[in-house]
Backbone as numpy.savetxt, mean C-alpha at the origin, in Angstrom:
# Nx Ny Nz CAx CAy CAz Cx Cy Cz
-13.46 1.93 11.27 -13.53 2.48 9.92 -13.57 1.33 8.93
-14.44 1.69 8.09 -14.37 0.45 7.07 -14.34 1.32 5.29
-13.96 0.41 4.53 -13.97 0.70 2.69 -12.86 0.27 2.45
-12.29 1.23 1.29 -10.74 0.41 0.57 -10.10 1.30 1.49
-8.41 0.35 1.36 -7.35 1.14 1.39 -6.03 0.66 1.15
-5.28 1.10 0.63 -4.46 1.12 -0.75 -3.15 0.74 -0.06
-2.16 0.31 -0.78 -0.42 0.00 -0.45 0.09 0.32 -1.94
1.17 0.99 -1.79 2.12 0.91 -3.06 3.29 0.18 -2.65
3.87 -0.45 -3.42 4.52 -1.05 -3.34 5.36 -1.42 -4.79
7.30 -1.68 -4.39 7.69 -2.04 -5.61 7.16 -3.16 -6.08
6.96 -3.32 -7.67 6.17 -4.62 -8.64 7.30 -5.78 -8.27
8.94 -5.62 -7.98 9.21 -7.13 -8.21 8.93 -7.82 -6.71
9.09 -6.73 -5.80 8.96 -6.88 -4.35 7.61 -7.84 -4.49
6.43 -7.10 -4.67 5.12 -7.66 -4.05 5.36 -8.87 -5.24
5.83 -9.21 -6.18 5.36 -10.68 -6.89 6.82 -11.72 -5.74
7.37 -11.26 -5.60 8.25 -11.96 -5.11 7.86 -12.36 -3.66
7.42 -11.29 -2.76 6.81 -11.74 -1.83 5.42 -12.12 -1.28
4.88 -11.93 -2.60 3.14 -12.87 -2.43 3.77 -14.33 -2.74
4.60 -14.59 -3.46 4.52 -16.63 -3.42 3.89 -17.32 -2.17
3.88 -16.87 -1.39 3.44 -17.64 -0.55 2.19 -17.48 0.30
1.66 -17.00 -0.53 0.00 -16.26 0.15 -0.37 -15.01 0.91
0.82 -14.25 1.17 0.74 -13.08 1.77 1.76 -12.20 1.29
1.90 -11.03 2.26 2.99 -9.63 1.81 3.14 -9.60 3.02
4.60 -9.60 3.75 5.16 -9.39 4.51 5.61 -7.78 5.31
5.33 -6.87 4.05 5.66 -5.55 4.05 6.87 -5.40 3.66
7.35 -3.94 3.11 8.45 -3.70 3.16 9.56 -3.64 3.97
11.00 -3.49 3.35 11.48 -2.98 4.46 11.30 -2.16 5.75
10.56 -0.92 5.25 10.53 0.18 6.35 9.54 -0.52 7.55
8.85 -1.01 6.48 7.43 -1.50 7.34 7.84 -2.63 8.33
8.27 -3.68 7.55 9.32 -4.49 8.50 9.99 -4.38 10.35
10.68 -2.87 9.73 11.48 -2.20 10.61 10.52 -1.87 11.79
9.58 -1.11 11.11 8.81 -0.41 11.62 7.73 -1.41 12.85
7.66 -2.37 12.03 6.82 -3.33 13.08 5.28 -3.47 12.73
4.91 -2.82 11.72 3.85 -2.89 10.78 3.66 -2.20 9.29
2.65 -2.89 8.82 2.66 -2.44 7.35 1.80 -1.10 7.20
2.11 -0.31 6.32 1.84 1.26 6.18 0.91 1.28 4.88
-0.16 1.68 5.03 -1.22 1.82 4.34 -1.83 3.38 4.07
-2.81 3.57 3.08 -3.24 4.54 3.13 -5.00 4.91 3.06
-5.78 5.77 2.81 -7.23 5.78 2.78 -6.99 6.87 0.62
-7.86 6.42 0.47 -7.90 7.01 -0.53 -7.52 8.55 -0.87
-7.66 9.58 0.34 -7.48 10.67 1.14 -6.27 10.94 0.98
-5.60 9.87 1.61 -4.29 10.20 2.34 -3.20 9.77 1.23
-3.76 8.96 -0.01 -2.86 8.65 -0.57 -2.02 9.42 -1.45
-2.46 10.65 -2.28 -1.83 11.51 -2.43 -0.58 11.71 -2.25
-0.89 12.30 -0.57 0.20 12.27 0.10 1.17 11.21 0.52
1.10 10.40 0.30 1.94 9.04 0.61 2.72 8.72 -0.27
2.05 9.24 -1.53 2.70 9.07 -2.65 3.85 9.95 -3.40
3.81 11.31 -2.84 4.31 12.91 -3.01 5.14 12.35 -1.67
5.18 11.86 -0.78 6.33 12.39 0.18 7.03 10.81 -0.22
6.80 9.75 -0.11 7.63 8.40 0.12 8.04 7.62 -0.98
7.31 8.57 -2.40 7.20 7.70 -3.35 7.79 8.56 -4.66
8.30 9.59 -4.63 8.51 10.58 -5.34 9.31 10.05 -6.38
9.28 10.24 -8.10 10.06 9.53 -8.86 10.51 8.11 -9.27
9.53 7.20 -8.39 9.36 5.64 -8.48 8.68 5.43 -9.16
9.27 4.13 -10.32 8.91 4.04 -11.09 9.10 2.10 -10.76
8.22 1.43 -11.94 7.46 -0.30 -11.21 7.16 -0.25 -9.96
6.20 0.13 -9.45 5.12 0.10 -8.17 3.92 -0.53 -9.05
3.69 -1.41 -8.08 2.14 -1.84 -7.77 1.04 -0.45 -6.96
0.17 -0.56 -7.06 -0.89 0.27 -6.06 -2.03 -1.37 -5.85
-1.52 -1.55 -4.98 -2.42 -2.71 -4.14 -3.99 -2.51 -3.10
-4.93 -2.35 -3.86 -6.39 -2.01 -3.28 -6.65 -2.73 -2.43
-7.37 -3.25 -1.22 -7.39 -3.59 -0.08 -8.94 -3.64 0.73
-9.44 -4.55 0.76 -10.93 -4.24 1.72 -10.85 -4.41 3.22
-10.79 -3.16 4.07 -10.91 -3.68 5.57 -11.59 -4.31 6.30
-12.47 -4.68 5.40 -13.57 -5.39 5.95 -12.74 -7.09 6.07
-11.70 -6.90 5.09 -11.17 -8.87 5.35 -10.00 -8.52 6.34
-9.94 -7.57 7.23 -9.25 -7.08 7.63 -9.48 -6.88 9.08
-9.90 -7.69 10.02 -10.23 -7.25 11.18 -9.52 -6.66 12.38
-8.06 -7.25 11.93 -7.13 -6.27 13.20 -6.48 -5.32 12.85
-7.27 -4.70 11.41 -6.39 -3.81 11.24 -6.67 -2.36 12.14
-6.01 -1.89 12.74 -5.19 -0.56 13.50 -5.52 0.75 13.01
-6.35 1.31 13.55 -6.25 3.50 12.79 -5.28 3.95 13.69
-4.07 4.70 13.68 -3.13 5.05 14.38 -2.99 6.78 13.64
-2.78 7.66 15.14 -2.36 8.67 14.31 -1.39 8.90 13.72
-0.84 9.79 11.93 0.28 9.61 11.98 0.65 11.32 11.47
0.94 11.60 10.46 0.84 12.52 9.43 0.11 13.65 9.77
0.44 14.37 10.56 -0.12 15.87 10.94 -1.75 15.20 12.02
-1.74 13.85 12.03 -2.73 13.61 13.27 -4.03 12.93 12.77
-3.35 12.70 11.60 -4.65 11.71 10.53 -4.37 10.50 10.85
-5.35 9.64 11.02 -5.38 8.05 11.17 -4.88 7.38 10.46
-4.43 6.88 10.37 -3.87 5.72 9.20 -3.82 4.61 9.38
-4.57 3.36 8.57 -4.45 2.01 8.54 -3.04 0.94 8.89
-3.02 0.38 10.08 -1.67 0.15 9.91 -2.14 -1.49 10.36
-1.32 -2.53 9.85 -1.93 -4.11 10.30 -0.48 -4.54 10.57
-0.41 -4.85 12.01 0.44 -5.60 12.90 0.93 -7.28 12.37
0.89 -7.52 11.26 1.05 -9.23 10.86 1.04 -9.02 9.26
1.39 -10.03 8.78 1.62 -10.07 7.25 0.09 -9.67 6.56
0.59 -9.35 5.36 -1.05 -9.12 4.68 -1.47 -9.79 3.86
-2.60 -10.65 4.45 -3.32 -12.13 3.41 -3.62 -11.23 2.20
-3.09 -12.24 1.23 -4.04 -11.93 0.04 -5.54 -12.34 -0.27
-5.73 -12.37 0.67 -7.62 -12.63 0.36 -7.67 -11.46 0.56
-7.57 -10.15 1.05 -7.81 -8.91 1.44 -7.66 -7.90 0.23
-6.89 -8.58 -0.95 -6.62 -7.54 -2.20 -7.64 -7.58 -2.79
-7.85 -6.93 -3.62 -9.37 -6.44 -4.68 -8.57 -5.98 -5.99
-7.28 -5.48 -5.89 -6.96 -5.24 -7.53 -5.58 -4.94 -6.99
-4.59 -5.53 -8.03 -2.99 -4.72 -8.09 -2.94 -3.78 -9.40
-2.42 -2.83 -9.77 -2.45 -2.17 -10.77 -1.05 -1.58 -10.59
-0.28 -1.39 -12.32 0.80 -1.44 -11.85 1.07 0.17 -12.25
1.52 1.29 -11.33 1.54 2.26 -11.50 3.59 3.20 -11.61
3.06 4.45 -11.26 4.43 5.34 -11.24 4.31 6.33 -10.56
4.88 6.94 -9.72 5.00 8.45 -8.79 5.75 8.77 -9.66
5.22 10.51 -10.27 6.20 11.40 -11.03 7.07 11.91 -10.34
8.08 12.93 -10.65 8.90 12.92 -9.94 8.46 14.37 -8.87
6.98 15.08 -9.56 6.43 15.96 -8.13 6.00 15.48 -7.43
5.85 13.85 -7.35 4.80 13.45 -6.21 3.51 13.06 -7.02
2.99 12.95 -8.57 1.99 12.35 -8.42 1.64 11.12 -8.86
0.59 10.19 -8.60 0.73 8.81 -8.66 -0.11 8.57 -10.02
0.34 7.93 -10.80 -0.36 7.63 -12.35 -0.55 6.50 -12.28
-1.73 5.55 -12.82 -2.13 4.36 -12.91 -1.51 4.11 -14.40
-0.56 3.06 -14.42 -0.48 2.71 -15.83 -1.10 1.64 -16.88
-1.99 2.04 -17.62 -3.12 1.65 -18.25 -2.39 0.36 -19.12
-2.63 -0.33 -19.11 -2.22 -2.04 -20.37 -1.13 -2.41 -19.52
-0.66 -1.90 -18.52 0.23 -2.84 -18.21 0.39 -3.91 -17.08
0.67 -4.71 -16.82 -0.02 -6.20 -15.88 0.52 -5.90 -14.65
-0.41 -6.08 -13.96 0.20 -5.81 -12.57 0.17 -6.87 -12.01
């Protein structure tokens, strides 16, 4: 599968952990043993179940194409999902924008402000 695909992430997290040329993932992701991504599709939902009422998130855009080991795994009722086994180069971003999950679940891009 190839095009964009997206990460949210908290804003102090991802400036704090790009210094050094990549994103390590979050905690969960950490835990988890890879970083958790979404397809434009799926993000919605990613955002309504994991992200509900968060407020300073990044939404981090992503080309799989700089992306070659990245992983389709089933997850979420049996939908594929992007998942990459190793830190995530920042040569692979295309835009951070710094957004908010309302508190039903939906994800707002927030316009003038620096991501």
């Amino acid at each position: 599968m190839s095009g964009t695909i997206f990460k949210l992430v908290d804003a102090e997290e991802w400036e704090a952990a790009t210094a050094d040329g990549h994103y390590p993932g979050s905690e969960v992701d950490r835990l988890d043993g890879y970083i958790h991504m979404s397809t434009a599709e799926q993000l919605p939902g990613t955002a309504s179940k994991h992200y509900a009422g968060r407020t300073n998130l990044v939404l981090v855009t992503l080309e799989t194409a700089a992306l070659d080991d990245l992983v389709w795994e089933p997850s979420r009722g049996g939908a594929l999902f992007p998942h990459l086994y190793r830190p995530l180069p920042l040569g692979a971003v295309r835009a951070v924008e710094a957004c908010h999950v309302d508190a039903a679940g939906t994800l707002h891009i927030d316009a003038g402000e620096p991501a």
